[in-house]
C-alpha positions in Angstrom: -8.7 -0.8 -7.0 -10.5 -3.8 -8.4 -12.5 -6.1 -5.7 -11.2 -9.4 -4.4 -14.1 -11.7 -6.0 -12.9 -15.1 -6.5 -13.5 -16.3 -9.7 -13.0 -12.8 -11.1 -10.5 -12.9 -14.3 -8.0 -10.4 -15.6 -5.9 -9.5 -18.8 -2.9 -7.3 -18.3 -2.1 -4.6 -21.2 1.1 -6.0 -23.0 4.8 -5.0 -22.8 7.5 -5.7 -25.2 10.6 -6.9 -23.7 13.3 -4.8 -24.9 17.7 -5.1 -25.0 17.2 -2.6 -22.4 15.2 -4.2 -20.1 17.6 -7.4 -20.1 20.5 -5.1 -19.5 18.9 -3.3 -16.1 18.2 -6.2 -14.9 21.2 -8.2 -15.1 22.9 -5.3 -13.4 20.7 -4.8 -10.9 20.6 -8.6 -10.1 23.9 -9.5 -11.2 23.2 -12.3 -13.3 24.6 -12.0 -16.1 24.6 -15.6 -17.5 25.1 -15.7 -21.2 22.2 -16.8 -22.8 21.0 -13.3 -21.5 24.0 -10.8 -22.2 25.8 -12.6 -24.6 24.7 -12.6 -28.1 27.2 -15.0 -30.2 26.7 -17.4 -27.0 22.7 -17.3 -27.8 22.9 -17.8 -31.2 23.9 -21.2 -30.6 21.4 -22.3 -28.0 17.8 -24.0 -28.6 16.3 -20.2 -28.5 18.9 -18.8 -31.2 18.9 -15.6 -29.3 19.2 -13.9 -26.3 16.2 -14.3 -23.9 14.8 -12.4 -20.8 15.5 -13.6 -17.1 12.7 -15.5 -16.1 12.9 -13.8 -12.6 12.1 -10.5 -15.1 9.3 -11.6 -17.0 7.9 -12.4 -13.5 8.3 -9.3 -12.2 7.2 -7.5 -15.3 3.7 -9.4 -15.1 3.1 -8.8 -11.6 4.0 -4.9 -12.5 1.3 -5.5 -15.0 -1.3 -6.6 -12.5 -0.5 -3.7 -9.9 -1.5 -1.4 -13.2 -4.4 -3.0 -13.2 -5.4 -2.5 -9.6 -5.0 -6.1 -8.3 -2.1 -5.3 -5.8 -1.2 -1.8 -5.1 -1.9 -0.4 -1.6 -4.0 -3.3 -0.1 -1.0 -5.4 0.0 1.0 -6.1 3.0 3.3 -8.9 1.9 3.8 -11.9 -0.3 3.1 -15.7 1.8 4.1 -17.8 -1.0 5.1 -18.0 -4.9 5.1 -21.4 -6.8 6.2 -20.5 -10.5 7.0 -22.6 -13.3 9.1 -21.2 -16.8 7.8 -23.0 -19.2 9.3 -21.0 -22.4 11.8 -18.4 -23.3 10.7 -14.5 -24.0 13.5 -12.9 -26.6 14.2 -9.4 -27.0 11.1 -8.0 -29.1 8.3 -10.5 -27.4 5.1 -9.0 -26.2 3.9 -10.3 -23.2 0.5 -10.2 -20.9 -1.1 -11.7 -18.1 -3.9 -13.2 -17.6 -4.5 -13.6 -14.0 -7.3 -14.6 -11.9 -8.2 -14.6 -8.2 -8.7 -18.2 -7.3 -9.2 -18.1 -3.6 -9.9 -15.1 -0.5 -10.4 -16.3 2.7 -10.3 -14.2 5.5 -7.2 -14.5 7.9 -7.4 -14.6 12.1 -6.3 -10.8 11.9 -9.5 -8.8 11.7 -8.9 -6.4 8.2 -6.9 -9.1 6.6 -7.2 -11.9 3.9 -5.1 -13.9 2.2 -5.7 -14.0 -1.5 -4.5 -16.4 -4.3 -3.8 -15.3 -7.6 -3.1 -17.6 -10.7 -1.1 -16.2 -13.3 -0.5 -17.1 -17.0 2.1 -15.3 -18.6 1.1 -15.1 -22.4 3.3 -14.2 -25.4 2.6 -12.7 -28.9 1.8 -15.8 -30.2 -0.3 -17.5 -27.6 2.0 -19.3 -25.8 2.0 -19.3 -22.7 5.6 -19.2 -21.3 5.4 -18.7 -17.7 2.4 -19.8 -14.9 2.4 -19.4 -11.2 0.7 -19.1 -7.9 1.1 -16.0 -5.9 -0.6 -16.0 -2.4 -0.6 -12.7 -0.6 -1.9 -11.2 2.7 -3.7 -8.2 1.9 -6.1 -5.6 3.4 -9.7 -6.5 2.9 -11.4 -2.4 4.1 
């Protein structure tokens, strides 16, 4: 597990975002608005394809940061998430994070903090197509 230094910046290994993944997750959430699921719908829109949930990409680059050791174990809940979409991902976009731990203060419970993390959410190309806040209370021993 990484330490909680603020300041301290992270890149997240990349993941491709594939048919599959879009599929899962509109069944799991039950979204299944077209520009996601339907293909001939797509087409026709500004992205000219079929893009991820933005919901999705989120969660895929926080799964990212867990891999990394950021999260994992020392977490004990989520206080806040401020996120903004700022681009579409299509089926066959690599993504990444680049994330960095803006702020630990320590909290009135002894053994806890609460940490702010800034994400950017980075495709293939550079772009960034996602950036948020997550703030978290965590274990600090």
């Amino acid at each position: 597990m990484i330490a909680l230094v603020e300041g301290a910046k992270y890149r997240t290994q990349g993941r491709t975002i594939t048919e599959a993944d879009i599929v899962a997750f509109a069944g799991i959430s039950g979204d299944f608005t077209p520009i996601h699921v339907d293909a001939v719908f797509a087409a026709t829109t500004p992205y000219g394809a079929r893009t991820a949930h933005g919901p999705l990409v989120l969660s895929s680059t926080i799964g990212m940061a867990t891999h990394l050791g950021i999260f994992g174990d020392r977490v004990i809940g989520m206080v806040n998430l401020n996120w903004d979409f700022k681009g579409g991902v299509r089926i066959g976009d690599t993504i990444h994070g680049e994330i960095e731990i803006a702020e630990v203060r320590k909290s009135s419970t002894p053994g806890r903090g609460v940490v702010t993390y800034t994400f950017d959410v980075v495709n293939q190309h550079g772009e960034t197509v996602q950036a948020g806040q997550l703030i978290a209370v965590v274990r600090l021993d």
